[in-house]
Structures are given as structure tokens and as C-alpha cells.
C-alpha positions in Angstrom: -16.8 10.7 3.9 -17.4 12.4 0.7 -14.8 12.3 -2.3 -13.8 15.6 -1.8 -13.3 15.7 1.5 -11.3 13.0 1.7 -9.4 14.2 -1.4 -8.3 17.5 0.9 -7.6 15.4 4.2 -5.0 13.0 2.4 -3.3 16.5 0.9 -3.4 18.2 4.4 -2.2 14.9 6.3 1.2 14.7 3.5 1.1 18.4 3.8 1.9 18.7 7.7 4.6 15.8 6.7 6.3 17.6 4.2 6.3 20.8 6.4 7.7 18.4 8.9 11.0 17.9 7.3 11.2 20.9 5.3 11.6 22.9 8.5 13.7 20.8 10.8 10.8 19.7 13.1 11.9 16.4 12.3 15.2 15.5 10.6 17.8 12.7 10.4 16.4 8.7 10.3 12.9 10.3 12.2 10.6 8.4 9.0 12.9 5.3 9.7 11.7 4.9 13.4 8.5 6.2 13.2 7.6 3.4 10.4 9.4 1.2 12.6 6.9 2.2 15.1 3.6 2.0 12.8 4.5 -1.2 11.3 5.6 -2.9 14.7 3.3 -1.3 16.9 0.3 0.3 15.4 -0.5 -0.8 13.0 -1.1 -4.3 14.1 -2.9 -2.8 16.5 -5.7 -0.7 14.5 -5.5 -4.4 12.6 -6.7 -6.3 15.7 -8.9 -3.1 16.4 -10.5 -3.7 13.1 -11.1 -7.7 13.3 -13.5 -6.7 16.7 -17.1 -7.0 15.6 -19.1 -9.8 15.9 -18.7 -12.9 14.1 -20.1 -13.6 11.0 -19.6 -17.1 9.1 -20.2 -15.2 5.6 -17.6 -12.5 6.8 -15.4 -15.2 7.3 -16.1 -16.8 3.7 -15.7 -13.3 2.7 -12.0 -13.3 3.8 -11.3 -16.4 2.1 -12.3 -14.8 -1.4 -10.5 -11.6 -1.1 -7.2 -13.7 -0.4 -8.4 -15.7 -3.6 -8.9 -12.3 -5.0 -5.3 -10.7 -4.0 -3.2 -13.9 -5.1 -5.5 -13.6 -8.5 -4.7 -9.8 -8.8 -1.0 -10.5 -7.9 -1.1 -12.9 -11.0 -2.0 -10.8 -13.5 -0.1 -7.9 -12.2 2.8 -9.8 -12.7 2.1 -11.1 -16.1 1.5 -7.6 -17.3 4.4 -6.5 -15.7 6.7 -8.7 -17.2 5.3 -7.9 -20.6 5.6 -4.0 -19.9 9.1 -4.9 -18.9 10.0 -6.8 -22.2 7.9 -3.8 -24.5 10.0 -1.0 -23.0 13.6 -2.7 -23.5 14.1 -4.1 -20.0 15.7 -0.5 -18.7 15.4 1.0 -15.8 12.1 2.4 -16.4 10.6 -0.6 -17.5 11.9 -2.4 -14.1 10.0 0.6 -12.2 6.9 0.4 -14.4 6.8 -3.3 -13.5 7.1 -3.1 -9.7 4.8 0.0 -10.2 2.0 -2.2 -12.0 2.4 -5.1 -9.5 2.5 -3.1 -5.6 1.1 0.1 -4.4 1.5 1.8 -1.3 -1.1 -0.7 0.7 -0.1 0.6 4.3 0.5 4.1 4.6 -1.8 5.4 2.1 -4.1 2.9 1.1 -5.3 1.7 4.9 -6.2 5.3 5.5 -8.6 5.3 2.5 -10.6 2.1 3.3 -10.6 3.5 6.7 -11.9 6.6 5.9 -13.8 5.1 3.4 -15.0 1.9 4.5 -14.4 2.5 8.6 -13.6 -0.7 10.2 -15.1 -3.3 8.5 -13.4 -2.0 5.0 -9.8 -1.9 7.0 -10.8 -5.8 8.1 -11.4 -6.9 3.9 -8.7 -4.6 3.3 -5.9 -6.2 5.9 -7.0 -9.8 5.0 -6.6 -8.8 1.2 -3.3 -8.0 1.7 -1.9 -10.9 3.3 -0.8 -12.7 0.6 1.2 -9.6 -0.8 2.9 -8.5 2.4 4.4 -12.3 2.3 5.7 -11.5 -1.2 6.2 -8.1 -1.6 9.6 -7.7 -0.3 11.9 -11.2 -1.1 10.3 -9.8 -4.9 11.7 -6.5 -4.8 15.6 -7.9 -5.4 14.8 -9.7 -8.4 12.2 -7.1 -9.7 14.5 -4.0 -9.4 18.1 -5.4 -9.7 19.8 -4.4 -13.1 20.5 -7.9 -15.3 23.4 -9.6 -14.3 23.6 -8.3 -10.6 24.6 -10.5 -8.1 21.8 -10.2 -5.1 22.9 -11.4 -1.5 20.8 -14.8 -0.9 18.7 -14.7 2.4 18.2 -17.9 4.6 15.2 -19.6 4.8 14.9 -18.2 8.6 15.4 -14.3 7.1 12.6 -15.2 4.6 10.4 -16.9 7.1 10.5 -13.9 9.4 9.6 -11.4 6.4 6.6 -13.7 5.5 5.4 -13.1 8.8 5.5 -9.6 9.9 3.8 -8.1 12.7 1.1 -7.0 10.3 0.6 -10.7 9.3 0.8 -12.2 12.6 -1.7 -9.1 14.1 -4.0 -10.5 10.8 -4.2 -13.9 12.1 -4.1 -13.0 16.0 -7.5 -10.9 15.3 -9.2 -13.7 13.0 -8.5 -15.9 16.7 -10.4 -13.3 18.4 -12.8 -12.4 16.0 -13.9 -16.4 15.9 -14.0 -17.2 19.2 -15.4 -13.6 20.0 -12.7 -14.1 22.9 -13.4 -10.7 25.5 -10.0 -8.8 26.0 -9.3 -7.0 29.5 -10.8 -3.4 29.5 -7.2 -1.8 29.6 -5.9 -4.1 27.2 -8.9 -2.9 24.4 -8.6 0.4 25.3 -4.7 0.8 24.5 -5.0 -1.2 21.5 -8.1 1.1 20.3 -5.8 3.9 20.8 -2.4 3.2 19.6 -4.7 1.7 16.3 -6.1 4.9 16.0 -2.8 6.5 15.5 -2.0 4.4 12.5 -3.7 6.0 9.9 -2.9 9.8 10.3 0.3 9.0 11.3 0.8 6.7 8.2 -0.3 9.8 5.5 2.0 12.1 7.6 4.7 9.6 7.4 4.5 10.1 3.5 4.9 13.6 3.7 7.9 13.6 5.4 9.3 10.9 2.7 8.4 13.3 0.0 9.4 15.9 1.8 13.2 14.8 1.3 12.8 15.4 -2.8 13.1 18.4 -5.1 9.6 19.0 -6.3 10.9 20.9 -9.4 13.8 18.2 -10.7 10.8 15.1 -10.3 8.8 17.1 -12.2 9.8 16.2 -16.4 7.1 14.6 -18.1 9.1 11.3 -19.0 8.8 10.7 -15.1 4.7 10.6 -15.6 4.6 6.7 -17.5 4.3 4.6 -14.8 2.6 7.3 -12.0 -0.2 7.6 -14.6 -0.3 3.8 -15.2 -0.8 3.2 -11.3 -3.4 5.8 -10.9 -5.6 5.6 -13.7 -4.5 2.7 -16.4 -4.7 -0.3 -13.1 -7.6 0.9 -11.6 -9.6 1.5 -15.0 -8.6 -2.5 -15.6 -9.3 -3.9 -12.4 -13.1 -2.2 -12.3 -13.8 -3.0 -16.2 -12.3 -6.8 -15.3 -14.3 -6.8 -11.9 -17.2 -5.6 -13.9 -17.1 -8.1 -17.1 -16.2 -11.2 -14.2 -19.9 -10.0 -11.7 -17.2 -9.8 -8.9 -19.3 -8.9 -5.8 -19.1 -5.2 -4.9 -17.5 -5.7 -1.9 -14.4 -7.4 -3.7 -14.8 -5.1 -6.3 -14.2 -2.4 -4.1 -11.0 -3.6 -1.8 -9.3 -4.5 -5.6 -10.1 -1.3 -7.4 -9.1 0.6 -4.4 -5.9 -1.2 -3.8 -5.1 -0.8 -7.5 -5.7 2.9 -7.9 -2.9 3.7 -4.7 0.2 4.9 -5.7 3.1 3.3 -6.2 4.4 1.7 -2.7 6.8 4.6 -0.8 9.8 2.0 -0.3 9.9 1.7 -4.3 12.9 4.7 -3.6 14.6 2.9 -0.9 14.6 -0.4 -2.6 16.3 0.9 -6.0 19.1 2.3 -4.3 19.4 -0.6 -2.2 19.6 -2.9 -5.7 20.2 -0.6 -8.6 23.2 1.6 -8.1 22.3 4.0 -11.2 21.9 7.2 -10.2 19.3 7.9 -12.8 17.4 5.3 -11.8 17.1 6.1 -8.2 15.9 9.2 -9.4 13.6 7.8 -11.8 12.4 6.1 -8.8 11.5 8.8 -6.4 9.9 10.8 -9.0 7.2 7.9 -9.1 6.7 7.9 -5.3 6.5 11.9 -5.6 4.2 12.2 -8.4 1.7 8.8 -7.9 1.6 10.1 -4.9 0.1 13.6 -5.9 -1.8 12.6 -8.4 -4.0 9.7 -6.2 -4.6 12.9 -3.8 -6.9 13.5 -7.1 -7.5 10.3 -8.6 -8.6 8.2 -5.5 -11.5 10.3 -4.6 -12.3 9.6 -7.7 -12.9 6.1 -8.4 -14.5 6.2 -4.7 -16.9 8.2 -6.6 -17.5 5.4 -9.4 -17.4 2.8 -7.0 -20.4 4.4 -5.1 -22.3 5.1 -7.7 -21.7 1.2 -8.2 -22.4 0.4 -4.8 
């Protein structure tokens, strides 16, 4: 798919979400349940889908580098994060701008780019490159977005075990099984898996218009609000190539990282500031980087797809 084209479907596929809420098509908790249903259902699913070719021992050595790769690229995140954190004052924004520099929005946007993209063999790298950050991403989101001094509710180790392994993780290691012993499923069994995996990834970018649907375009858009959308988009991306680049990563690392660094900042990022920062301000704050990341990596993705082919 070319860079423009795929620049226009990922508008259209938000747009249709966004039309979705704004006329009462769909209204109450509908984007709870329905990603519910893509993160429960499909999307493991159009995981296991992916994980169906045939076996390949330097695939399989490829998997173990982009997990290398990911816990590498969660590293430095992280460090750089904490640094932008301590620069800007520890406020509000800088705890946004930190979660925003470490964790993009991997599922619902950035799985329908590799796929569209990639096709099924970039959604396999993709889905074993993330791993390692769906088993941190959210026990980190407490201590990354709660204001100093709040008190955060402690899980048990049996909460924490079953957010380290998600459906999404456990549909990761159920298709490595089958993809190593190239174990046959039943015809029926294939063909409903190939079709509720199919339904991921449109549903997935429709599932973000919706979200962004809920906010007032004109109030998210003050130009203070732009720090850490234009650090996700163009800043991380432009460091993980030139890094990639200076390091002779292989391509095919080079392009699940740069990808995954130049998504926008991870839709949740709203729902978990009000769930640990009870500033209004910052809530706000917090939307207007879903909102405006989002737009801006209609723009920006196609984009570095662009540099990365003429890398390829």
C-alpha cells in the first residue's frame, strides 16, 4: 500500500468512528465493550492468524531479536523519559511527555499499519515485538502518571500475573506452538479465526474515532498541548531510525522499531490520568495528546513508511 493511501484509509477508518459517536449511532460504554471485544476476541485471533505460515528457524531467531529489540527500546525510552520528566519540573505535562516518550498506541493504530504495511508477516514481528511491553505497560501506568505523593492501591501478585498475560500474550505464544510444530487446525476452526482476525484492524482505527469522538476538537487545540504529540510523532521516530541507522540494525528490526516509535501516543493515556491524577487540567492535558498525536500520525506515519522504503 502506498504512503498516501494509507495516509487517507487511517483518516477515513477514525472518521466513520468519530461520525459514530457524534451522531448517536453508538453512545454510552459502546468503545468500552467493543475493545473488550478486540482485545479478548480478535485480536488474538488475527494474532494466531498471523503466526500461520510456514516455519522458518531464522524467523524464529528473528523473534528472539525483536524482543531483545523491544526490552532495549523500552530502556532507553525510559531513561529519556525520566530525564524529560526532571527538565520540565516534574508537572503534569512532564508526567504525560514521559509516558508519551515511552508507549504508543501499539494495538489499535499501530497493528493496522504493519498490517497494511507489512501484511502478515509484519503483524507476526510486530505482535512478538510487543510482548515484552504489553507485560509492562499497564502495572507502569500508576507510578508513571500519579502526581508525587499519591497513594496508589497495591495489586496482588495474582492481579499482576493475570495483566502480564493477556489474551494478546497468551494468543502470542499459542501461535508460536502452532507455528513450530506447523500443527493443522480443523477447517472451521481456521476459517472463524481468519475471520474474526480480519475484523481487528478496521475495527481497531474505528474504535479510535469513536474515542476522539468524545472530545472538543477546538478546546484540545492550544499550541502548549503540541510538546509531547510532536515528540511522539516526529522527535522518537527521527531517534530510533538515526540510532537504528548508526547501530547497522537489520532492516527488518529497523522497521518494526521506527514504526512502533512514530504511533501516537497509546489511546488509554486519557483513561489512565483520570483514573490516577485527579487534576482536571491534567486530564485534559491528557486527551489533547491522544487527539492531536493521533492527527498528526494520519500525516507523519506515511511518512517514515516512505523513508523506511526508500531504506528497504
Amino acid at each position: 500500500m502506498t504512503a498516501a493511501a494509507l495516509s487517507v484509509q487511517l483518516m477515513l477508518m477514525a472518521a466513520v468512528g468519530v461520525f459514530a459517536w457524534r451522531t448517536g449511532i453508538v453512545s454510552g460504554d459502546f468503545d468500552k465493550q467493543l475493545t473488550s471485544f478486540l482485545m479478548k476476541i480478535a485480536l488474538p485471533c488475527m494474532i494466531v492468524r498471523s503466526m500461520s505460515g510456514t516455519f522458518s528457524w531464522e524467523e524464529l531467531k528473528t523473534c528472539g531479536q525483536l524482543v531483545v529489540l523491544a526490552l532495549a527500546l523500552w530502556a532507553l525510552t525510559f531513561a529519556l523519559g525520566q530525564a524529560a520528566y526532571h527538565l520540565m519540573g516534574k508537572t503534569a505535562s512532564a508526567r504525560i511527555m514521559r509516558f508519551g516518550m515511552m508507549y504508543t498506541n501499539f494495538t489499535f493504530v499501530g497493528i493496522p499499519v504493519m498490517e497494511a504495511l507489512y501484511g502478515d508477516l509484519g503483524v507476526f514481528r510486530f505482535v512478538v515485538f510487543l510482548v515484552p511491553y504489553r507485560m509492562i505497560y499497564y502495572s507502569s501506568a500508576g507510578p508513571l502518571l500519579s502526581p508525587p505523593g499519591v497513594e496508589r492501591q497495591k495489586r496482588s501478585w495474582p492481579e499482576r500475573l493475570k495483566g502480564w498475560f493477556s489474551p494478546p500474550v497468551a494468543a502470542v505464544f499459542v501461535g508460536l506452538v502452532l507455528y513450530i510444530t506447523q500443527l493443522p487446525l480443523p477447517a472451521p476452526v481456521s476459517g472463524v479465526i481468519n475471520s474474526l482476525g480480519s475484523c481487528a484492524s478496521p475495527l481497531g482505527m474505528v474504535l479510535c474515532g469513536v474515542s476522539l469522538g468524545k472530545y472538543e476538537f477546538r478546546r484540545l487545540l492550544r499550541p502548549r498541548y503540541f510538546g509531547a504529540p510532536l515528540v511522539r510523532v516526529l522527535a522518537m521516530p527521527a531517534l530510533v531510525l538515526g540510532l537504528s541507522l548508526a547501530l547497522g540494525l537489520d532492516p527488518e528490526l529497523t522497521q518494526v522499531a521506527v514504526v512502533f516509535s512514530a504511533l501516537p501516543v497509546p489511546s488509554l493515556l486519557a483513561a489512565f490520568t483520570i483514573q490516577y491524577d485527579p487534576s482536571q487540567d491534567s486530564q485534559f492535558e491528557a486527551a489533547a495528546a491522544v487527539l492531536l498525536s493521533t492527527v498528526l500520525s494520519a500525516v507523519t506515519i506515511p511518512l517514515w513508511a516512505a523513508v523506511l522504503g526508500t531504506l528497504a
